[in-house]
C-alpha positions in Angstrom: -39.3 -77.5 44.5 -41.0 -78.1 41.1 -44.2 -76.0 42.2 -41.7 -72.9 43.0 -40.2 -72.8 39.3 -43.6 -73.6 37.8 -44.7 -70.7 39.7 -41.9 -68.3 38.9 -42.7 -69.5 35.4 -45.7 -68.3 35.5 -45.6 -65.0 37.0 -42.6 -64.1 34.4 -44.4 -64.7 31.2 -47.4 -63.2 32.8 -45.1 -60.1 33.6 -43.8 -60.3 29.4 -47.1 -60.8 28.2 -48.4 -57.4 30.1 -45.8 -55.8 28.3 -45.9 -53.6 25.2 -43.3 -53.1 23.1 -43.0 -49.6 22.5 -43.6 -47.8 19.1 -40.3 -46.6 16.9 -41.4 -43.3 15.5 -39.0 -42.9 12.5 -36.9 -39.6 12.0 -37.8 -37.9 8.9 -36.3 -38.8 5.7 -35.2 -36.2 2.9 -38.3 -37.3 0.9 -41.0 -36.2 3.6 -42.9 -32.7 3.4 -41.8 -30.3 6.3 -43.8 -27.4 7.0 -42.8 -24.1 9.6 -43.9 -21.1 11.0 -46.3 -19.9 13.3 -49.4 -21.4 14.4 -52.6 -19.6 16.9 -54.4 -22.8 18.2 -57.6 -21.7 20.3 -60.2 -23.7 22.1 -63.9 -22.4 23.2 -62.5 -22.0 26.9 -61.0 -18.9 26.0 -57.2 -20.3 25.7 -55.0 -18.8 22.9 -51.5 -19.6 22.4 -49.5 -18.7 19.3 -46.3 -19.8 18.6 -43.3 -21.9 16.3 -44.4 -24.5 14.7 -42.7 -27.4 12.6 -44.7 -30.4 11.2 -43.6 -33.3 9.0 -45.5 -36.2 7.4 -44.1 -38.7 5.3 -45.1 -39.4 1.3 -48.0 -41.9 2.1 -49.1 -39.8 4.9 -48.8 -42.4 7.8 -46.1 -41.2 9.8 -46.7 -37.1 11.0 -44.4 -35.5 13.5 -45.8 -31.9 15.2 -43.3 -29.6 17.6 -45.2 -26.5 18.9 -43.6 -24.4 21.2 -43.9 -20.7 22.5 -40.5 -18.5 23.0 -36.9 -20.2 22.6 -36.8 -23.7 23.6 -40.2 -23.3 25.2 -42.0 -26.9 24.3 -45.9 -26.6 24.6 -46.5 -29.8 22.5 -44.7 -32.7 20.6 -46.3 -34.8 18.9 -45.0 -38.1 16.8 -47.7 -40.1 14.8 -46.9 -43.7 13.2 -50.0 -45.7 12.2 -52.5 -46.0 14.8 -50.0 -45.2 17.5 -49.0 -41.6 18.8 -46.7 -40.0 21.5 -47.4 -36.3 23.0 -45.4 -34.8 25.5 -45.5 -31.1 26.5 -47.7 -28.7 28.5 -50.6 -29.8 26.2 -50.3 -33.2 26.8 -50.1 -33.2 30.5 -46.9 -33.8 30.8 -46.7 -37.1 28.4 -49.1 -39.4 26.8 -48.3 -42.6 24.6 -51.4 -45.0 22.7 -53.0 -45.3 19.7 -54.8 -42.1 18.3 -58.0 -43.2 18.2 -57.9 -43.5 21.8 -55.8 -40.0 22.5 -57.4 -38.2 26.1 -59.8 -35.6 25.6 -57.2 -32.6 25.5 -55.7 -34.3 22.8 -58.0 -35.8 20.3 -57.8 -33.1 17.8 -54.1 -32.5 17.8 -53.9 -36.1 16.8 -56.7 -35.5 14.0 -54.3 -32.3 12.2 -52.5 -35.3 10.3 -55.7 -36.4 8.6 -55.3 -32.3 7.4 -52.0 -32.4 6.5 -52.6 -36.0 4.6 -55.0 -33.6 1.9 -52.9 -30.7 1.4 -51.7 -30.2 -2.2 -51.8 -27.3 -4.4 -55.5 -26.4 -5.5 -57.3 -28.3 -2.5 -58.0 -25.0 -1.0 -61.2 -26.6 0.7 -60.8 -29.7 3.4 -62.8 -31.6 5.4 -63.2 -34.3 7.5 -65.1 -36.0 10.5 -65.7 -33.1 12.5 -63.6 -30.9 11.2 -63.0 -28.4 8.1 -60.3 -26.3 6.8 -59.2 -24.0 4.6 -55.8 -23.8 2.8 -53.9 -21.1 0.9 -51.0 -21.7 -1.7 -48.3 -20.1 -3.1 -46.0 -21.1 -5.9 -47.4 -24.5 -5.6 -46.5 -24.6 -1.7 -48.8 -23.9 1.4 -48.8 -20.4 2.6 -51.4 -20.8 5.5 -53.9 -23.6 6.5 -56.8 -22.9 9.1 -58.6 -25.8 10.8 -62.0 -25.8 12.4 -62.7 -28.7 14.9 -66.1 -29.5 16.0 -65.5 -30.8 19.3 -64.0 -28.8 21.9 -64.5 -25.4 19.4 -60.8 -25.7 18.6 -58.9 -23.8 16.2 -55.1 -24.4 14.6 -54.6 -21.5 12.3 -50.9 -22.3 10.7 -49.0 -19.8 8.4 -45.7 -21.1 6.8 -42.9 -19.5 5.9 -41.5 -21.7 3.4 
């Protein structure tokens, strides 16, 4: 009898311990930058997609949030960044995806990188770059007009232009 609660002991904490307790990704607060329009993203496969685009990051640049989507209600990517972990759901994702981002799959790995892009915008950085990857920003008034990213691998472009 002691040898079957031991057991079931066992396999229980074995079951909590697999476990992962998931990520909160915080709704944006009134002092994070927000960022819409339209974006083109193309890859070297010959895949073009424009459509609405709304991105967030907050003031110390550690939490991004990213909602692409083509046509009303249409969602082709979401994307919500919080330290090293991230969560993607939409037809670019496959369907959904949740880790950290330095682990993101293949179709991925550069929408995870367009917050290290985001992180360096500010008026008069009109040239950016970072590990595999450069871009070029445009201002207006002190805000970004347009930003156009160049990624390395995979020959993928993300070519944003904001409307306020």
């Amino acid at each position: 009898m002691y040898r079957s609660y031991v057991g079931l002991f066992l396999i229980a904490l074995i079951s909590l311990v697999g476990c992962q307790t998931p990520t909160v990704f915080s709704p944006p607060t009134a002092d994070w930058r927000s960022y819409q329009g339209q974006m083109h993203y193309s890859n070297a496969a010959g895949k073009s997609v424009v459509g609405e685009v709304v991105a967030r990051r907050s003031p110390d640049g550690s939490e991004f949030q990213m909602q692409f989507s083509s046509g009303p209600g249409f969602p082709l990517l979401k994307l919500w960044q919080a330290g090293d972990n991230a969560r993607a759901e939409g037809v670019f994702a496959r369907g959904s995806w949740h880790g950290l981002s330095a682990k993101a799959p293949p179709a991925l790995k550069n929408w995870v990188r367009v917050r290290e892009v985001f992180a360096q915008l500010s008026p008069g950085r009109n040239d950016l770059r970072g590990p595999g990857w450069t871009a070029t920003a445009g201002y207006g008034a002190g805000v970004p007009q347009r930003c156009d990213i160049a990624f390395a691998e995979g020959a993928e472009r993300f070519d944003f232009q904001f409307s306020r």
